[in-house]
C-alpha positions as CSV (number, residue, x, y, z in Angstrom):
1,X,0.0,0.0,0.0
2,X,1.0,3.3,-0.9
3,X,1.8,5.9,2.4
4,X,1.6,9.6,2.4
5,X,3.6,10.8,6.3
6,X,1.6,14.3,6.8
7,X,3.3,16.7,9.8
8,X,2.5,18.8,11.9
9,X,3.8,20.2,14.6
10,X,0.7,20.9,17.6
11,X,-2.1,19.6,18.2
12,X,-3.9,22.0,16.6
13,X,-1.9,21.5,13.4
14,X,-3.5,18.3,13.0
15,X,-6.8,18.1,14.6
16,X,-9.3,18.3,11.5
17,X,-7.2,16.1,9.8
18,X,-7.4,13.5,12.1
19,X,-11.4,14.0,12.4
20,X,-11.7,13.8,8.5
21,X,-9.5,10.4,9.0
22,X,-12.0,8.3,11.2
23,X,-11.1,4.8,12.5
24,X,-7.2,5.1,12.7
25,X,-4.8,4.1,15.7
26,X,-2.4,6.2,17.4
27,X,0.9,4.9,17.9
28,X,4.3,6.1,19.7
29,X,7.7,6.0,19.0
30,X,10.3,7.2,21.1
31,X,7.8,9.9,22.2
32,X,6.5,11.3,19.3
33,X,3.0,10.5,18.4
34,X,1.7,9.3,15.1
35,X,-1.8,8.6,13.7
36,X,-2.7,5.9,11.4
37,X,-5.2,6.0,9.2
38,X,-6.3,5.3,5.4
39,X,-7.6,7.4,2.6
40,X,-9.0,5.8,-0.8
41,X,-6.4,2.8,-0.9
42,X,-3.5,4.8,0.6
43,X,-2.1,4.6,3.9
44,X,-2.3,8.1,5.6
45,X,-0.3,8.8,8.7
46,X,-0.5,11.6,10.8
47,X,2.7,12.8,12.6
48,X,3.0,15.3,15.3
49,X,6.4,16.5,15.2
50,X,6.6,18.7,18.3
51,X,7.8,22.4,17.5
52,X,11.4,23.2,16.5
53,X,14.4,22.2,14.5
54,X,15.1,18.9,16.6
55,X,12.0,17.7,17.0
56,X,11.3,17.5,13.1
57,X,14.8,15.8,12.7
58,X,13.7,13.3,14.8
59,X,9.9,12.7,14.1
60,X,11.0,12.8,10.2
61,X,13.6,9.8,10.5
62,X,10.9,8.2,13.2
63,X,8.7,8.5,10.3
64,X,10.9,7.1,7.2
65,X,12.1,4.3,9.1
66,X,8.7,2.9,10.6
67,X,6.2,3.4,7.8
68,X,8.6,4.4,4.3
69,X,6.3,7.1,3.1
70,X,6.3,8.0,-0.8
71,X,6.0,11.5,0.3
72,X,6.5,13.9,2.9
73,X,3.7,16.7,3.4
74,X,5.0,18.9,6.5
75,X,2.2,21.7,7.2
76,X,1.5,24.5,9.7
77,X,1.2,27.7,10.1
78,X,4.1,30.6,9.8
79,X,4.4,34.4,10.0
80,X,5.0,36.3,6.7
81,X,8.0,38.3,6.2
82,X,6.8,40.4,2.9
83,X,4.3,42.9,3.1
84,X,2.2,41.5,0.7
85,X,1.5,38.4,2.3
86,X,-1.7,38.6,4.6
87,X,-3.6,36.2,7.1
88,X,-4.8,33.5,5.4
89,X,-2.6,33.2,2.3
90,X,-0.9,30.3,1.5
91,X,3.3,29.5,0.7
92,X,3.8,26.6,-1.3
93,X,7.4,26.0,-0.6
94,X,8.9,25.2,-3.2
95,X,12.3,25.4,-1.3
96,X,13.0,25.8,2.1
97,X,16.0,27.2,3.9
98,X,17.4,27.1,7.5
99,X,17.6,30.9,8.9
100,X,19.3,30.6,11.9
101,X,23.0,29.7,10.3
102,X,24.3,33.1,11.1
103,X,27.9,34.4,12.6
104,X,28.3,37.4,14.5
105,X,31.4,40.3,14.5
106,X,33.8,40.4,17.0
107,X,33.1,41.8,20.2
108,X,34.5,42.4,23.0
109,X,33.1,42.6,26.8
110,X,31.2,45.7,27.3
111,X,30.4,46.2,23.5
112,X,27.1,44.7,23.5
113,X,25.0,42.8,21.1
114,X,23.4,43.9,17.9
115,X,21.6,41.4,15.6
116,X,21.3,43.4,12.7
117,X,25.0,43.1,12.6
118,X,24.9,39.1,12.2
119,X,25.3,37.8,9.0
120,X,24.6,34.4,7.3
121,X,27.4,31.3,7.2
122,X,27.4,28.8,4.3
123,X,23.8,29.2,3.6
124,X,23.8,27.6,-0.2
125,X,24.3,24.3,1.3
126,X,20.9,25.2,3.3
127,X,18.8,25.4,0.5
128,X,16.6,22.7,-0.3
129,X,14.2,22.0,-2.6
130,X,10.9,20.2,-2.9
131,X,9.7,17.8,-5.1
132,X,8.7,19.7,-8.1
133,X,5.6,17.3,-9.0
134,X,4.2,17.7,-5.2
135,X,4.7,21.5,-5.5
136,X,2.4,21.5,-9.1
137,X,0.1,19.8,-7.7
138,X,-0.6,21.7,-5.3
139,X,-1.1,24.5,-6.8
140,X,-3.5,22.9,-8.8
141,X,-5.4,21.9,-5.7
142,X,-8.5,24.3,-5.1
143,X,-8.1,27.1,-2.3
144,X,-10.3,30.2,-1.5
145,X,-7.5,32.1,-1.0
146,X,-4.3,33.1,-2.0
147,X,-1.9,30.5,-3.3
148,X,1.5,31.2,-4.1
149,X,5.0,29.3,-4.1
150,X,7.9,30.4,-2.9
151,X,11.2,30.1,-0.3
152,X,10.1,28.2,3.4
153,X,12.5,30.3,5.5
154,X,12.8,28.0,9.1
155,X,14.9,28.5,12.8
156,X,14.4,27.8,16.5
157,X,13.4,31.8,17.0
158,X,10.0,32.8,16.6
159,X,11.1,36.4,15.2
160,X,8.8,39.4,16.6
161,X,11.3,42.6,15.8
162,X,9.9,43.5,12.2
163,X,13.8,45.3,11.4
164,X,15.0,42.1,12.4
165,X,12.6,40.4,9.6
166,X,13.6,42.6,6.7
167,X,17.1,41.8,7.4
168,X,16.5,38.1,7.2
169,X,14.4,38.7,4.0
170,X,17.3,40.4,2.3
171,X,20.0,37.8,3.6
172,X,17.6,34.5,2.6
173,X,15.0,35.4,0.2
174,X,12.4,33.8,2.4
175,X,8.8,34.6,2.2
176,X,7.6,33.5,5.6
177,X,8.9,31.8,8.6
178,X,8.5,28.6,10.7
179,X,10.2,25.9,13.0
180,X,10.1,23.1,11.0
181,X,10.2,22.9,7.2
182,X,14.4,23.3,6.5
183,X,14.9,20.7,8.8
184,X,12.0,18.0,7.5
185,X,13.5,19.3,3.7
186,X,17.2,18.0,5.1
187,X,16.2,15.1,6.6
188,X,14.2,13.8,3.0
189,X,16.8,15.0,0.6
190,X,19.2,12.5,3.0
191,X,17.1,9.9,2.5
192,X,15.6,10.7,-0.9
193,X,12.0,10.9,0.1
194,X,9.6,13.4,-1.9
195,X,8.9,16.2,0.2
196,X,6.8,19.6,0.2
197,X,6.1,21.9,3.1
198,X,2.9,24.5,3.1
199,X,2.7,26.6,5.5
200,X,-0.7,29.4,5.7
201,X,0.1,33.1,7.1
202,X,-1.0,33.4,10.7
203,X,0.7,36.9,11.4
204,X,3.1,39.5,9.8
205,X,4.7,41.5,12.0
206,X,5.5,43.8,9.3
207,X,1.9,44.9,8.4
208,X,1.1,44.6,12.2
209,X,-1.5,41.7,11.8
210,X,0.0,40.0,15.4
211,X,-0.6,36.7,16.5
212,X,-4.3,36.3,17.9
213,X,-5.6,32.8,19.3
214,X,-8.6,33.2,16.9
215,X,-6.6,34.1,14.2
216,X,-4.4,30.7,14.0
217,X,-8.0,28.8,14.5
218,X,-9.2,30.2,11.9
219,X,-5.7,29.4,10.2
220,X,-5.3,25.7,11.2
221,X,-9.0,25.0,10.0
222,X,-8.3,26.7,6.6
223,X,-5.1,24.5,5.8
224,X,-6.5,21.7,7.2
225,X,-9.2,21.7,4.7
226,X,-7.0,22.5,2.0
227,X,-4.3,19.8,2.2
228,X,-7.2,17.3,3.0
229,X,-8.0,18.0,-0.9
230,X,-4.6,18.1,-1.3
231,X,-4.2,14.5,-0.1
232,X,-7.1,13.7,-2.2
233,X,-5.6,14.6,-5.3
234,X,-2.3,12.9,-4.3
235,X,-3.9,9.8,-4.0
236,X,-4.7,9.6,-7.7
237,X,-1.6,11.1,-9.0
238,X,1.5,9.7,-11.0
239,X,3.8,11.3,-8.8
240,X,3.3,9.1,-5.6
241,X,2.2,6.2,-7.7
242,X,5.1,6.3,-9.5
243,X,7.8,7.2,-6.4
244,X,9.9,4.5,-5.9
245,X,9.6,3.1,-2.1
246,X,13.4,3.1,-1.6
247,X,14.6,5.2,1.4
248,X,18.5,4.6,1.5
């Protein structure tokens, strides 16, 4: 049977799937929690990563090694880091990149700290890519919003300082960040399993839409439904028919 691994990193990143995905099992490993379920002949399974870099490493290779997916869908929500990306609008990553590979200058004791100053390291080995037939189908998949594809930017630091933001946009390119995509992107390219991330605004700091409880509701409900038609068209498609089951 075919298997589709879907992440996510709370609870609440995963609810309505689970409730449109009656009758499966949860299972742990090693702490992290995974749903199983089935979808039109496929084998569905639900992870819940936990937030951060670390966590999606591990839940990922938990994951690959237990059930050998045909694709990776990691989801959830992130803060927008153009001006033109509001509440509600999707990012289809079609790459992702880790954010928080950065050096500082030399100070010394009594100098202070200044993170405008910091600069990226070797970021080109950072930047992954997804699988380009997951990332055309979904945009093909039907959304009342906005849908757009672009760079994932991810890092352990939920960024609030919006001169902070434009300097990471002008260092990585990234349209919106989260805790988890880079690191789920690293983890599939190692063991050459398809892999997209979508990620729906919940708050942009730069146009002063902050992070409200109803807000990301609203937000987790909205992507919910739209990768549940997602995973609907997946299950019909060439591209995870055709994947080759071979995680090495």
């Amino acid at each position: 049977m075919r298997t589709i691994l879907v992440q996510g990193a709370v609870q609440e990143e995963i609810e309505q799937l689970i409730n449109n995905l009656p009758g499966g099992n949860w299972t742990e490993q090693k702490g992290y929690a995974f749903y199983e379920a089935s979808f039109q002949k496929i084998s569905i399974i639900i992870s819940k990563t936990e937030i951060g870099i670390m966590h999606a490493c591990i839940s990922t290779i938990l994951g690959i090694g237990r059930y050998q997916p045909d694709c990776i869908i990691n989801q959830g929500t992130a803060g927008g880091h153009t001006r033109d990306l509001e509440i509600g609008d999707i990012v289809i990553g079609e790459s992702a990149i880790y954010i928080n590979n950065m050096r500082t200058p030399i100070k010394a004791r009594g100098q202070g700290s200044n993170a405008l100053e910091w600069f990226p390291g070797k970021s080109g080995s950072f930047l992954l890519q997804a699988d380009p037939r997951l990332v055309e189908l979904a945009e093909k998949t039907p959304y009342d919003g906005k849908l757009l594809r672009g760079k994932l930017g991810s890092g352990d630091l939920f960024s609030r300082e919006t001169d902070r933001i434009d300097l990471l946009h002008t260092q990585f390119g990234e349209l919106c960040e989260d805790m988890e995509s880079a690191a789920v992107y690293k983890v599939c390219q190692t063991f050459h399993v398809p892999v997209i991330g979508i990620r729906i605004i919940s708050n942009n700091e730069i146009t002063g839409k902050h992070d409200d409880p109803e807000q990301f509701q609203i937000a987790h409900q909205k992507l919910q439904n739209y990768i549940y038609q997602y995973i609907g068209k997946l299950t019909d498609s060439i591209g995870v028919s055709d994947t080759p089951n071979n995680h090495k």
